[in-house]
N, C-alpha and C positions, 0 to 999 in steps of 0.2 A: 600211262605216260612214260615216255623213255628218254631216263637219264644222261648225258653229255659223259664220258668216260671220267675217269680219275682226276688224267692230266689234269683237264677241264675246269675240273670243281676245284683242285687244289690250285690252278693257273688266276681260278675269279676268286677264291681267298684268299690268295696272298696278295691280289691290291687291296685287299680292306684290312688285312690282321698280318702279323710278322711272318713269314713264307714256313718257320720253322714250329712256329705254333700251331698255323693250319695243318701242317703235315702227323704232331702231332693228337689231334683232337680227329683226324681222320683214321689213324691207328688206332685211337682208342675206339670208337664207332666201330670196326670193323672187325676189332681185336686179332688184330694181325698185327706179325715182326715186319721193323723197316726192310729188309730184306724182301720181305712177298712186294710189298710198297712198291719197291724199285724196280721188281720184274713183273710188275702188274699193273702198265697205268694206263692201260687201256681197256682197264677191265671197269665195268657200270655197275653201278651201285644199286640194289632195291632200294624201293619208296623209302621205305622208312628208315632204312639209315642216310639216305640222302636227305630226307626231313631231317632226322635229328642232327647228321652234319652242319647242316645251314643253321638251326637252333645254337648249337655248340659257337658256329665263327658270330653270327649274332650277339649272344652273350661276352664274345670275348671283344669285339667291337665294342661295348659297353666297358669294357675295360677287365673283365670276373677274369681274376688269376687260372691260368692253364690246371692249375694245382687245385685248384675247386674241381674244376668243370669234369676235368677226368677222376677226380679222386684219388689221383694216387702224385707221387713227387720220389725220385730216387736220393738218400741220401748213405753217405760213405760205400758199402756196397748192398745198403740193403733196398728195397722196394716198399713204401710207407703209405699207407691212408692217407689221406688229411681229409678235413671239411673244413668248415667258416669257423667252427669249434677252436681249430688250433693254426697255430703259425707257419707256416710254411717255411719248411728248412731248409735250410742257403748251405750253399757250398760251404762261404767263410766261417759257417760253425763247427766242422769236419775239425777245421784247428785245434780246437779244445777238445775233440775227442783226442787227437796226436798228442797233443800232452798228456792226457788223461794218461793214454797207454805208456807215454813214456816213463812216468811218475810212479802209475801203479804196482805194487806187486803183486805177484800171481797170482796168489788167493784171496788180495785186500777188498775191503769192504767200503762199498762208495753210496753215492747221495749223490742223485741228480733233484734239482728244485725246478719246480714249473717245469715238468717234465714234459707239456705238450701233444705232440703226436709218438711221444717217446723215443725220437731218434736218437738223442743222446745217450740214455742209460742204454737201449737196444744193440746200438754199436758197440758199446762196452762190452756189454757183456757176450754177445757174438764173440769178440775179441776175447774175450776172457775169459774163459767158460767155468772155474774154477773160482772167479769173484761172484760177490755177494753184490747185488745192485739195486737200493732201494728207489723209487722213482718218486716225486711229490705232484701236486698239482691241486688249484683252488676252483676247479672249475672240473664240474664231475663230466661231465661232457665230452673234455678232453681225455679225461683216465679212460671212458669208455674204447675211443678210437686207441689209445696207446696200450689198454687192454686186448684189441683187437690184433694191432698188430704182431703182438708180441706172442700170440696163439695161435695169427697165421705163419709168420717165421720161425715158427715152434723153440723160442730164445724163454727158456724156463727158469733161471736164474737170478731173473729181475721181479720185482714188487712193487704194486704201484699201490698208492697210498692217497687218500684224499684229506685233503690241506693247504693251509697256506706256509710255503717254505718250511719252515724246521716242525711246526707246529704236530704233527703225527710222529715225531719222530724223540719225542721226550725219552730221557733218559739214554739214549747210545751215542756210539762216537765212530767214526768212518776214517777210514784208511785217506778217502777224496772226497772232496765234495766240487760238484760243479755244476756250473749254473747259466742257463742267457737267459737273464733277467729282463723285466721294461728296461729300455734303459735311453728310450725319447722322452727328449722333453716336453711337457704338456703344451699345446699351440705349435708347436714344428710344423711349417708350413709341408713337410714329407708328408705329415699323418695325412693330407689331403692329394696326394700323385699317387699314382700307378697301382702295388697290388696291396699298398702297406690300407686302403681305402677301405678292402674288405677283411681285410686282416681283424681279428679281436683288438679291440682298445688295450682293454685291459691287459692285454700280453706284450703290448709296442710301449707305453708312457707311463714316466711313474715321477712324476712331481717336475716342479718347475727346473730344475736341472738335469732331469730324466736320472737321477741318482739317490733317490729315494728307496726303491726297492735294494738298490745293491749297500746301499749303509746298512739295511735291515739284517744281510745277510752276513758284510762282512760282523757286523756287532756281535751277531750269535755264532760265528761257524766255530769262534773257540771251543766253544762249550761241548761240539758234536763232534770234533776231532781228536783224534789218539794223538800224542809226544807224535812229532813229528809228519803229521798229516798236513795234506795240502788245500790249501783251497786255490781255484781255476775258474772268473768269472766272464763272461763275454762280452763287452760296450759298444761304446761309439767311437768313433777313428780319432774325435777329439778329446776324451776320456783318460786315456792312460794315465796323464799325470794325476789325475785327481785320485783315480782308484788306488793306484800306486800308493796315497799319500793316506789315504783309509786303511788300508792294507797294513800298513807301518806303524799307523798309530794302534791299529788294534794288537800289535805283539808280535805280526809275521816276519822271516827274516828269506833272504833269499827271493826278495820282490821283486819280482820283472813284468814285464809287458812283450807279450810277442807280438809280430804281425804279419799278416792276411797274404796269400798272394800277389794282391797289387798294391803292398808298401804299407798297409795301415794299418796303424795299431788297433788291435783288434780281444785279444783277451791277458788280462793279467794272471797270473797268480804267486801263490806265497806257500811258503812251508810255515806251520805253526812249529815257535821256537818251544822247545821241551822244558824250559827252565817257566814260559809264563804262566 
């Protein structure tokens, strides 16, 4: 049977799936740079990756996150695993690595919680090669893939740890801690649109204000931060005041809220005062 060229297959996917998803699930089938892509679209495709192309825009037709389907998601400038295990990492949470790096010092010692696919501690410590970067996470599933990636981007620096939040982590105290927590609220009509559908529950909602898990955290991070460490958590757009107002009550000083590229408040954090 002889397959219709490139153009073709990506011209009949893009009326069913977004023209830039198809392009990307056809690089991934093919494993080739957009570069070959662009000066090869006249070139046809064997059976079987033409089969599994149509598989791929199928499933994504259904709605399966691009970030499932190919397995991989670029976050800050590294290249990451993901599966259904872990969350899929968004531009907007690059922020909170930017403070991270701003905040940290060279050789400090950090805490990421619900480390996930490990992008956050990962880009730290890329960054930082001289810091200590322990990672957490409740679901072993997850530590596997942020074990994985952290032995494919040969980033040695970092320690993952299985747990919930501070829980593995008794007894020390960290330069940083940071975190993107649940932080939807349970019934959020979100949890039922687009790719948050197949995303883990458990990693998107955390009680009827979706600020349940970040009281857990702000309540404990005292106890794991050195005189003047910071804690850095990441929310929801309408959030700020409230964390802001956790943050204050638990003894931090210098509480702020930054925001996102397009205007939204997006992660707070706080210096732990050295006198509480």
């Amino acid at each position: 049977m002889n397959f219709p060229p490139i153009r073709e297959l990506l011209a009949d996917a893009s009326q069913r799936i977004d023209p830039v998803d198809a392009e990307w699930l056809l690089l991934h089938v093919i494993d080739r740079s957009p570069t070959w892509l662009f000066t090869n679209r006249d070139a046809v495709l064997g059976h079987e990756q033409a089969r599994n192309f149509e598989l791929l825009v199928q499933r994504r037709e259904q709605g399966e996150p691009v970030a499932y389907l190919t397995g991989r998601r670029g976050f800050w400038s590294l290249d990451l695993e993901v599966t259904p295990a872990t969350l899929i990492p968004r531009p907007e949470t690059e922020l909170l690595v930017e403070l991270a790096l701003e905040k940290l010092v060279a050789d400090g010692a950090v805490a990421d919680l619900g480390t996930g696919s490990g992008a956050i501690a990962l880009a730290i410590a890329h960054e930082r090669k001289q810091s200590r970067v322990i990672a957490t996470d409740a679901s072993s599933d997850a530590l596997e893939v942020a074990q994985r990636n952290a032995r494919r981007l040969a980033i040695a620096n970092v320690e993952f740890r299985h747990g919930e939040w501070f829980a593995p982590l008794q007894g020390e105290r960290f330069d940083l801690i940071a975190s993107n927590p649940p932080y939807v609220a349970v019934g959020d009509p979100h949890l039922g649109e687009g790719d948050l559908r197949f995303e883990p529950a458990s990693a998107l909602s955390s009680g009827s204000d979706g600020l349940d898990d970040i009281r857990i955290i702000v309540a404990n991070a005292p106890a794991h931060l050195r005189d003047d460490g910071w804690l850095m958590l990441e929310h929801g757009y309408d959030q700020g005041d409230a964390v802001r107002a956790l943050l204050e009550a638990a003894g931090f000083a210098e509480v702020a809220t930054r925001r996102d590229l397009e205007g939204r408040d997006r992660v707070t954090l706080g210096r732990l005062n050295s006198t509480h």
